[in-house]
N, CA and C atoms as a LAMMPS dump frame, in Angstrom:
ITEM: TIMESTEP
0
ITEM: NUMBER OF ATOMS
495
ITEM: BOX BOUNDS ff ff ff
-5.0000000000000000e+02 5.0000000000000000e+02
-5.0000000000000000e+02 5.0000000000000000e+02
-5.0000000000000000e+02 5.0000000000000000e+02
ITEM: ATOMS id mol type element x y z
1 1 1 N 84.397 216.276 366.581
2 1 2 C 83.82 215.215 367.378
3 1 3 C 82.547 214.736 366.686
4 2 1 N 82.182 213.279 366.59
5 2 2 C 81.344 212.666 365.723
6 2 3 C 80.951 212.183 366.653
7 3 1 N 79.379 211.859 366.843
8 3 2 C 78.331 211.24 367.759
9 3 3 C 78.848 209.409 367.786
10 4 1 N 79.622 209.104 366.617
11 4 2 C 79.942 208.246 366.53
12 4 3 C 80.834 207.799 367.311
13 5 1 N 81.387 208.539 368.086
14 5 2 C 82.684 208.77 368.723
15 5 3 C 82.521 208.51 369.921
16 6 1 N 81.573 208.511 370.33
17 6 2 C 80.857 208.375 372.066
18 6 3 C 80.776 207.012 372.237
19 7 1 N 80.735 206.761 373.517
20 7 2 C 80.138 204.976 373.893
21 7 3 C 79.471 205.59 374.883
22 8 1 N 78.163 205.308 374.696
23 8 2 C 77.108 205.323 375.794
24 8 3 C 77.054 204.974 376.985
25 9 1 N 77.984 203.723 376.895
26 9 2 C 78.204 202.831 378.064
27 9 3 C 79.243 203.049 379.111
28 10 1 N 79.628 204.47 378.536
29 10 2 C 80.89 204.599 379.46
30 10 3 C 80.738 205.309 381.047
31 11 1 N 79.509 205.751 381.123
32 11 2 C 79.538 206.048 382.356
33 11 3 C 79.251 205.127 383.629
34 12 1 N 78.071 204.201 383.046
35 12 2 C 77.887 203.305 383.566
36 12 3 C 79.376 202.187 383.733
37 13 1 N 80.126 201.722 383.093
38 13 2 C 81.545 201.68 383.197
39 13 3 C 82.476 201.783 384.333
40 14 1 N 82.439 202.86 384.233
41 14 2 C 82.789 203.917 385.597
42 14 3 C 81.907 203.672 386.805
43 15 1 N 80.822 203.531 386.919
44 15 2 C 80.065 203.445 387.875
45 15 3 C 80.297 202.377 388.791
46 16 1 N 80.528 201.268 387.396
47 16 2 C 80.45 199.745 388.441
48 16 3 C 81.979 200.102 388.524
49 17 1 N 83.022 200.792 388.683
50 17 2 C 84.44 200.28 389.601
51 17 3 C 84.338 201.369 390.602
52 18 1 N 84.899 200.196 391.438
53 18 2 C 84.822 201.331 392.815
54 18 3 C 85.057 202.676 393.427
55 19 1 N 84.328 203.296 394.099
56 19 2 C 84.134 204.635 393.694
57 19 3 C 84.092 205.519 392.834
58 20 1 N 83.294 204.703 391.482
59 20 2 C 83.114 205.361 390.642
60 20 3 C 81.957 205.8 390.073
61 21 1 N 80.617 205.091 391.208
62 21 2 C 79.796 205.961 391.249
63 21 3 C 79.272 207.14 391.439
64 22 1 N 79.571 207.919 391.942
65 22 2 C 79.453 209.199 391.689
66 22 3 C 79.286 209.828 389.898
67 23 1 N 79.698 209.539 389.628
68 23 2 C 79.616 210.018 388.189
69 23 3 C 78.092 210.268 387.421
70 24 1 N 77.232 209.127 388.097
71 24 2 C 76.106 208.934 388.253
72 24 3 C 75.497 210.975 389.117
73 25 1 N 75.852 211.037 389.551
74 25 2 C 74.838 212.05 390.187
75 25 3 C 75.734 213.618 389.623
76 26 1 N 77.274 213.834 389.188
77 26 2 C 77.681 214.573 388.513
78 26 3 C 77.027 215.4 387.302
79 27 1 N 76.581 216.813 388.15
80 27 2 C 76.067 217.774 387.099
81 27 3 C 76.836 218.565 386.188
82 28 1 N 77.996 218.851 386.179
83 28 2 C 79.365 219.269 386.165
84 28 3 C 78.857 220.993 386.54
85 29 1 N 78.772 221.081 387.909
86 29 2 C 78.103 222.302 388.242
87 29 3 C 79.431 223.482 388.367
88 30 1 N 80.806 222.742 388.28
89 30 2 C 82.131 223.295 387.928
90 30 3 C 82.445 223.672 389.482
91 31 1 N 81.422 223.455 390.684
92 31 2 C 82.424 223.542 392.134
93 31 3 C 83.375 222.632 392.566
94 32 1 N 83.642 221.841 392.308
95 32 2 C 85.041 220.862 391.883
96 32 3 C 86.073 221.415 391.561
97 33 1 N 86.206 222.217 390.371
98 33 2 C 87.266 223.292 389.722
99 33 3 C 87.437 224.022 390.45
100 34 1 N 86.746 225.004 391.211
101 34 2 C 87.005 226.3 392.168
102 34 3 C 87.439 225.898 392.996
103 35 1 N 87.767 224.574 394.067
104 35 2 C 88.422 224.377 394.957
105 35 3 C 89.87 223.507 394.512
106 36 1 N 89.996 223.084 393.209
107 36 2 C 90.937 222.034 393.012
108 36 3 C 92.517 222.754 393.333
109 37 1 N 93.124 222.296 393.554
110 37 2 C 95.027 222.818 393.925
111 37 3 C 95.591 222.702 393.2
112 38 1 N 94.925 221.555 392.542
113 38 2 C 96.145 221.137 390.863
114 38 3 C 95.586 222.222 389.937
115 39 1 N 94.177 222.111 389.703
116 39 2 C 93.88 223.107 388.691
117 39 3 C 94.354 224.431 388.925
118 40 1 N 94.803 225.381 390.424
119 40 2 C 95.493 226.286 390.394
120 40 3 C 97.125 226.087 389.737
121 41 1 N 97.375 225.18 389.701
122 41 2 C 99.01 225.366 389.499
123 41 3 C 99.222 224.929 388.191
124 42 1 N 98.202 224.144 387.681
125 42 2 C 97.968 223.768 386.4
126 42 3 C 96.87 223.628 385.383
127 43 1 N 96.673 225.272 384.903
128 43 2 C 94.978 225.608 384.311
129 43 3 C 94.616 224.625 383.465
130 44 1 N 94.989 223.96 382.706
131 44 2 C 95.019 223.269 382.005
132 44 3 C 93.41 222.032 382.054
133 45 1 N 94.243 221.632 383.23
134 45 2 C 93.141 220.842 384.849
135 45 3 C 92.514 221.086 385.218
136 46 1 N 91.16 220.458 384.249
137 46 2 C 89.792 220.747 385.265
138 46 3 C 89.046 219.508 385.175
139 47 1 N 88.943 219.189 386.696
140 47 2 C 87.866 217.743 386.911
141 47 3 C 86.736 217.898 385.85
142 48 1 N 86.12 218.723 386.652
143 48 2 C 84.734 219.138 385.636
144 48 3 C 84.421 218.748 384.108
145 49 1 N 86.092 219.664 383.863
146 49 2 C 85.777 218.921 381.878
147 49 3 C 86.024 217.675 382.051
148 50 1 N 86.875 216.976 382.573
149 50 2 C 86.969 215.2 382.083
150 50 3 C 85.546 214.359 382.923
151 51 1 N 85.303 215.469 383.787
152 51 2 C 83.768 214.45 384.423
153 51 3 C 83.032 213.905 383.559
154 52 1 N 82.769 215.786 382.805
155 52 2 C 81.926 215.747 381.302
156 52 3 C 82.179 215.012 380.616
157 53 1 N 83.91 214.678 379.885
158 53 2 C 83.732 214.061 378.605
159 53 3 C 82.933 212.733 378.978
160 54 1 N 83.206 212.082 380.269
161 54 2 C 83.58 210.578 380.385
162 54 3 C 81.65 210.581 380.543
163 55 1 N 80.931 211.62 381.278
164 55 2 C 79.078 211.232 381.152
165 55 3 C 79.107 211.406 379.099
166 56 1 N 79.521 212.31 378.84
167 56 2 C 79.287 212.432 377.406
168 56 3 C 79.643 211.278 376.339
169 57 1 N 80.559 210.421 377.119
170 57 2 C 81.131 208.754 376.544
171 57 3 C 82.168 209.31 375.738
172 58 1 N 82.772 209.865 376.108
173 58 2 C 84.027 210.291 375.214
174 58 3 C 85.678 209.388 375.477
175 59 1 N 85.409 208.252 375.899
176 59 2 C 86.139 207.191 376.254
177 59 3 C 87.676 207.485 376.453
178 60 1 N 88.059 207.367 374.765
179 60 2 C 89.077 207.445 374.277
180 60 3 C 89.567 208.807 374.499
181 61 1 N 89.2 209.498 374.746
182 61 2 C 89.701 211.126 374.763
183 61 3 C 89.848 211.194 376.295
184 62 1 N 89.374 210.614 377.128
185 62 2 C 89.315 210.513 378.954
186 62 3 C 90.51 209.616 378.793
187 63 1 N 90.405 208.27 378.699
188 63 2 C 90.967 207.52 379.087
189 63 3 C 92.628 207.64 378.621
190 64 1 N 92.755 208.79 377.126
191 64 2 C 93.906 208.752 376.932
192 64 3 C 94.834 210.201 377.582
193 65 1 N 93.701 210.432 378.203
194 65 2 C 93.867 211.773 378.872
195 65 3 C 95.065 212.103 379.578
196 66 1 N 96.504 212.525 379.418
197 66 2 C 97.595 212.414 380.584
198 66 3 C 96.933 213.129 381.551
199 67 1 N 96.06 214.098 381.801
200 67 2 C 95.365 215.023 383.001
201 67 3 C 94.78 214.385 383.815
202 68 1 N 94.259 213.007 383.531
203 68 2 C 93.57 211.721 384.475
204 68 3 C 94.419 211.803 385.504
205 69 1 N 95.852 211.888 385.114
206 69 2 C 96.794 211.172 386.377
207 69 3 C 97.442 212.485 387.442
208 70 1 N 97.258 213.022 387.105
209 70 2 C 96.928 214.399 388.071
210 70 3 C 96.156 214.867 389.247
211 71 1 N 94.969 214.452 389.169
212 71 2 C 94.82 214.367 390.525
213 71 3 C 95.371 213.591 391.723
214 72 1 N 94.927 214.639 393.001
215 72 2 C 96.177 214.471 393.808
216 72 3 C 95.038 214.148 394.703
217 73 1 N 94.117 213.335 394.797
218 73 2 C 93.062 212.633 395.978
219 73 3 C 93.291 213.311 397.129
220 74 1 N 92.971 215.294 397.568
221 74 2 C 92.985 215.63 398.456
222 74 3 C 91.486 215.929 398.6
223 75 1 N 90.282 215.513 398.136
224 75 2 C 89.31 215.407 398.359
225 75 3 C 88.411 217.193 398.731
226 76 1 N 89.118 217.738 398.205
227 76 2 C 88.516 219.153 398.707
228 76 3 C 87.737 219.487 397.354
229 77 1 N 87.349 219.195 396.141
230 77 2 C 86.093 218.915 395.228
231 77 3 C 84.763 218.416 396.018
232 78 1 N 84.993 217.135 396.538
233 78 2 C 83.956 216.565 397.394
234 78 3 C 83.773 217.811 398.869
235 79 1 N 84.614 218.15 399.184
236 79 2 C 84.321 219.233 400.44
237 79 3 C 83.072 220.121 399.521
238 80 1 N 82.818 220.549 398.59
239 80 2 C 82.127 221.64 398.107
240 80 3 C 80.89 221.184 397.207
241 81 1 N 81.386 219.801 396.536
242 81 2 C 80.118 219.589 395.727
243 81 3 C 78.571 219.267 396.157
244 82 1 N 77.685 219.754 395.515
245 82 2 C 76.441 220.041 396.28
246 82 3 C 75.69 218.722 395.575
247 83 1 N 76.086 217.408 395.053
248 83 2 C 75.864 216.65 394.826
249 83 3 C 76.344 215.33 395.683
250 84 1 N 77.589 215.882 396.268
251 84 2 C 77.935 215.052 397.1
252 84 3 C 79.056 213.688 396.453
253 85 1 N 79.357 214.637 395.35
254 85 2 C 80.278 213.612 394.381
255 85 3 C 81.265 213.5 394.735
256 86 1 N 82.489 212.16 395.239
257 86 2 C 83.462 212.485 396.227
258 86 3 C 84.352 212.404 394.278
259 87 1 N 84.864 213.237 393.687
260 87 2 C 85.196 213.491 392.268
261 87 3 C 86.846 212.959 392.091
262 88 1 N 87.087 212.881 393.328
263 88 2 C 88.345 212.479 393.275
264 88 3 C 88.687 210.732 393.474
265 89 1 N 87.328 209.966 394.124
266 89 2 C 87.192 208.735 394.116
267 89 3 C 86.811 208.102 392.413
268 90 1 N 85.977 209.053 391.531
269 90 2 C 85.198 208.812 390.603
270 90 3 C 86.314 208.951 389.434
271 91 1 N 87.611 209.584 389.274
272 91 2 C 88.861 209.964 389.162
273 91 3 C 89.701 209.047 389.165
274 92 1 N 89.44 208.122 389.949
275 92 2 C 90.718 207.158 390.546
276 92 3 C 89.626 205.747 389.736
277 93 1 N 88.395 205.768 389.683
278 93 2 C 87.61 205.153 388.911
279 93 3 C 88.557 205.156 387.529
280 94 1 N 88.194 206.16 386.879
281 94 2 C 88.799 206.166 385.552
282 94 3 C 90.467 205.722 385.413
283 95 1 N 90.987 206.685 386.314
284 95 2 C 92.664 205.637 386.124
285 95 3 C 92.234 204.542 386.093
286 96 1 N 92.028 203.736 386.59
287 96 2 C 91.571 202.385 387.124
288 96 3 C 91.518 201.659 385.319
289 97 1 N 90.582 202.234 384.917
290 97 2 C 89.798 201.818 383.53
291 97 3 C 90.629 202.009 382.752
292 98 1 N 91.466 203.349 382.646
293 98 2 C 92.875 203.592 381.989
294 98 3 C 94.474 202.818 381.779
295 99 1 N 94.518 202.152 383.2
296 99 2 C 95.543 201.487 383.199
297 99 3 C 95.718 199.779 382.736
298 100 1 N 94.153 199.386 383.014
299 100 2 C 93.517 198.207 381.832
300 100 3 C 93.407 198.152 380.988
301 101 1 N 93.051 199.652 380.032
302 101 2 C 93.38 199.735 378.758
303 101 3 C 94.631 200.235 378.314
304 102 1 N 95.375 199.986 379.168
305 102 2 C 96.893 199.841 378.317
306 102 3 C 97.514 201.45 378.467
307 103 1 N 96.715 202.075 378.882
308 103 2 C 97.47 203.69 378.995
309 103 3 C 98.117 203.874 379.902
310 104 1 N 99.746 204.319 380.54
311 104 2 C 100.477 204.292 381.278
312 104 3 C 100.54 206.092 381.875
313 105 1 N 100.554 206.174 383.313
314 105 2 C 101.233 207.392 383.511
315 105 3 C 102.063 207.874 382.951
316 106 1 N 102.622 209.145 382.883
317 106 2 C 103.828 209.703 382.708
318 106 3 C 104.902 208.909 383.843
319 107 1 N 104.85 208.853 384.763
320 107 2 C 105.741 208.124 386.142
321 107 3 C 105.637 206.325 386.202
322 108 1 N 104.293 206.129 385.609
323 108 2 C 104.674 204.943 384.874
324 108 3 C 106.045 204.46 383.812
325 109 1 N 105.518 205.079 382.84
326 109 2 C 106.238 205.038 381.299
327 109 3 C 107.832 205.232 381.783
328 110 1 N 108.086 206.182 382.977
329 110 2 C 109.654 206.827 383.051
330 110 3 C 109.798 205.33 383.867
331 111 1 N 109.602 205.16 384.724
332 111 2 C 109.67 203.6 385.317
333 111 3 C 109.643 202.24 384.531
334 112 1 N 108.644 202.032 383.479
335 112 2 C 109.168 201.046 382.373
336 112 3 C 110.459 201.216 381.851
337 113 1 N 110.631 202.567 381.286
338 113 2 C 111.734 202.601 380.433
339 113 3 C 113.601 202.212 381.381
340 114 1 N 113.269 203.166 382.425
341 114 2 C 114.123 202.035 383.484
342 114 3 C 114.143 201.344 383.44
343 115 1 N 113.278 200.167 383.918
344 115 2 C 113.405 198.977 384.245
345 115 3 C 113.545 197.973 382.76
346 116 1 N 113.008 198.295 381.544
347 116 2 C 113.533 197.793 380.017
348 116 3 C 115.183 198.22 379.763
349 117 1 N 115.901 199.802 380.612
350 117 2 C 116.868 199.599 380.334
351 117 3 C 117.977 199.154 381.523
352 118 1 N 117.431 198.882 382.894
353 118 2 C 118.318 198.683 383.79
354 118 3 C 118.088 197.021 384.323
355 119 1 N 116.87 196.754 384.034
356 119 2 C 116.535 195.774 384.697
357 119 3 C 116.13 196.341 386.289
358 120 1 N 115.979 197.805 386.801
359 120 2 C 115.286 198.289 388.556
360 120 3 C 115.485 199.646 387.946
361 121 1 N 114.669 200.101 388.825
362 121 2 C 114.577 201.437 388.803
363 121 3 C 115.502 202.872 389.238
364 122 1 N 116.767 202.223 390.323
365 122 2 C 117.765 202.983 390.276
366 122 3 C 118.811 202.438 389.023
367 123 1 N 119.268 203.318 388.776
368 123 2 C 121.3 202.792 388.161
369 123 3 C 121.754 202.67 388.901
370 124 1 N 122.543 201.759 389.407
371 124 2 C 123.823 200.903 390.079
372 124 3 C 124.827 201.013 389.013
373 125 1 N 125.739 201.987 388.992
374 125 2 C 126.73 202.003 388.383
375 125 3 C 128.445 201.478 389.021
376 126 1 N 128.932 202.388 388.059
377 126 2 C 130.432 201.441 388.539
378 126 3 C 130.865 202.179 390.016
379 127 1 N 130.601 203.86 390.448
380 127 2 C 130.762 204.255 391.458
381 127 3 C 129.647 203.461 392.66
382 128 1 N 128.594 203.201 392.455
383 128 2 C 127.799 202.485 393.526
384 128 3 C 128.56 201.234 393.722
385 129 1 N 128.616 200.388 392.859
386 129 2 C 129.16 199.019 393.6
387 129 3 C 130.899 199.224 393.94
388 130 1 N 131.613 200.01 393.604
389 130 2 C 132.472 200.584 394.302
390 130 3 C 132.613 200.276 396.131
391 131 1 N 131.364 201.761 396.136
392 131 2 C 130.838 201.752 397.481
393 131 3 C 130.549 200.291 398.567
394 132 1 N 130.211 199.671 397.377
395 132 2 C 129.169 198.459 397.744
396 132 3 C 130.533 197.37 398.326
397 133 1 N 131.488 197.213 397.457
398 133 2 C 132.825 196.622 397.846
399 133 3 C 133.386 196.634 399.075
400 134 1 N 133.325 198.501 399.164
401 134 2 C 134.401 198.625 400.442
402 134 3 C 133.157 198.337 401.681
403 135 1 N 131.959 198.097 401.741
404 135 2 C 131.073 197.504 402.418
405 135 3 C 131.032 196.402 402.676
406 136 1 N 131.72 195.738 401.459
407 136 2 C 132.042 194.051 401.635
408 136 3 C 130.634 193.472 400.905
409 137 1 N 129.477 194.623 400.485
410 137 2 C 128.395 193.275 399.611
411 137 3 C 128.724 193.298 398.453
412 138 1 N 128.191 192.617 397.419
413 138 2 C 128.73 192.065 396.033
414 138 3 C 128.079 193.453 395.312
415 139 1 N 128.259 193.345 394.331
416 139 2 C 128.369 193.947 392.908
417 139 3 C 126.194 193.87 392.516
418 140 1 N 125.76 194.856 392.043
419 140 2 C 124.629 194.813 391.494
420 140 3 C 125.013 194.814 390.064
421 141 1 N 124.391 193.838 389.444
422 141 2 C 124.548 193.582 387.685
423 141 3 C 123.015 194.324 387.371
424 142 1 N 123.292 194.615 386.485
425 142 2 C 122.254 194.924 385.146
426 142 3 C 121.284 193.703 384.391
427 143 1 N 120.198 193.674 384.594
428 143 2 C 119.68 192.489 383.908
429 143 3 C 118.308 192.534 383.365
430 144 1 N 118.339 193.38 382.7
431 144 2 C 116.502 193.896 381.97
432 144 3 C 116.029 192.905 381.357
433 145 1 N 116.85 191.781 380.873
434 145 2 C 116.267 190.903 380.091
435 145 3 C 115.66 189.826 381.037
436 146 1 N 116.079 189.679 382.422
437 146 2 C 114.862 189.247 383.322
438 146 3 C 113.556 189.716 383.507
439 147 1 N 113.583 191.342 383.744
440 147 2 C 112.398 192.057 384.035
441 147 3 C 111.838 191.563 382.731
442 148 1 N 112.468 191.968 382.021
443 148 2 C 111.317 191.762 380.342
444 148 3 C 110.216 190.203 380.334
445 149 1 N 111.206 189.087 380.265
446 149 2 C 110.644 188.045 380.924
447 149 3 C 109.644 187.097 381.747
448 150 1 N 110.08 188.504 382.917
449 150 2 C 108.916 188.068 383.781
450 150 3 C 107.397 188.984 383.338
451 151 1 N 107.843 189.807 383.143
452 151 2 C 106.348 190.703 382.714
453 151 3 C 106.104 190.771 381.503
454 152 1 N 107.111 190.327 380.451
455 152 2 C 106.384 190.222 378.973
456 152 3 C 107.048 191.648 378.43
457 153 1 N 106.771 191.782 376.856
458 153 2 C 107.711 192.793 376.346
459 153 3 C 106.568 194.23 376.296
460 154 1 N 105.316 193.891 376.893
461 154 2 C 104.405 194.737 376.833
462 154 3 C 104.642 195.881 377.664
463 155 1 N 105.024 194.783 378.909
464 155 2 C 105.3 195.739 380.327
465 155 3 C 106.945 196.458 380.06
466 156 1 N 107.195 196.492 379.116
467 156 2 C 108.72 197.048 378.816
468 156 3 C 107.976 198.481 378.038
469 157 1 N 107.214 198.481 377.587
470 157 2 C 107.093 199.333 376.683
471 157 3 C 105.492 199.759 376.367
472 158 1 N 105.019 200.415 377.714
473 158 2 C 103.221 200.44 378.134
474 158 3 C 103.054 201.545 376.941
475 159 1 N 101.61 201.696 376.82
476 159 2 C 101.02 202.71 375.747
477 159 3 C 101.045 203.802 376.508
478 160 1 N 101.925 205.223 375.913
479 160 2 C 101.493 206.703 376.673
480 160 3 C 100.812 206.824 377.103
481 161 1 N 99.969 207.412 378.304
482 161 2 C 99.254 208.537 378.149
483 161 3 C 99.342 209.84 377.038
484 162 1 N 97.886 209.686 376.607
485 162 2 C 97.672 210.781 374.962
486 162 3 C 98.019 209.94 374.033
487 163 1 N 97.939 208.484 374.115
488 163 2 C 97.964 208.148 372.496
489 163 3 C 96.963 206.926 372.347
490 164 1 N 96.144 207.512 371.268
491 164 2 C 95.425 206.827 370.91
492 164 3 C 95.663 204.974 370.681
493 165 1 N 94.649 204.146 370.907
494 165 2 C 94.735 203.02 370.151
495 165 3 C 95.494 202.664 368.832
């Protein structure tokens, strides 16, 4: 990690989108972590470190973070923090900043790739409109090259989460 690597400006960033002030008063005193549910089921996950990178301006390393999209906004960080940081609003800050810069969920990305290869998010295959017949409604076609269309070939094919610019 190179000092070069930081943007100064990134907390403030965060600050001005909504509920993303808090970040502002974040000591990373790590009582956030001791109550989190995700971080039990997935050590990996800790608010605390991505609080840090994102005061430390570590942008690109937060924002490409797949662990951003993990929290589960049950607000029990804010039950404990002695700062009063609701961490899971300040969290939903950064997705926020993440999904403007082009970084897609994991549940995103599986949903593009659907909809680039189905044109919707279920398959309607030959047994569904089957069904759909002896119901008497018509046939669902396949048509991705609408979706593509209407949203552009970008929205067919969003940037991971974890990959760099």
């Amino acid at each position: 990690m190179r000092l070069n690597d930081c943007d100064p400006g990134f907390k403030q960033e965060i600050a001005r989108e909504p509920g993303g002030q808090g970040i502002q008063a974040c000591f990373a005193c790590a009582a956030c972590t001791a109550r989190c549910p995700v971080g039990e089921l997935k050590p990996e996950y800790d608010p605390r470190r991505l609080l840090r990178l994102a005061v430390l301006g570590r942008r690109e390393e937060v924002l490409a973070s797949p662990l951003i999209w993990l929290c589960c906004s049950c607000q029990s960080c804010s039950e404990v923090c002695p700062q009063d940081v609701r961490c899971s609003d300040v969290l939903t800050a950064i997705k926020n900043l993440a999904a403007r810069a082009g970084y897609a969920p994991p549940s995103g990305q599986a949903m593009a790739r659907q909809l680039a290869a189905h044109g919707r998010l279920l398959t309607v295959g030959e047994f569904e409109n089957e069904k759909r017949a002896e119901l008497g409604l018509p046939p669902v076609s396949e048509e991705p090259a609408d979706y593509q269309a209407i949203l552009g070939a970008e929205a067919a094919a969003p940037r991971p989460a974890g990959e760099g610019a």
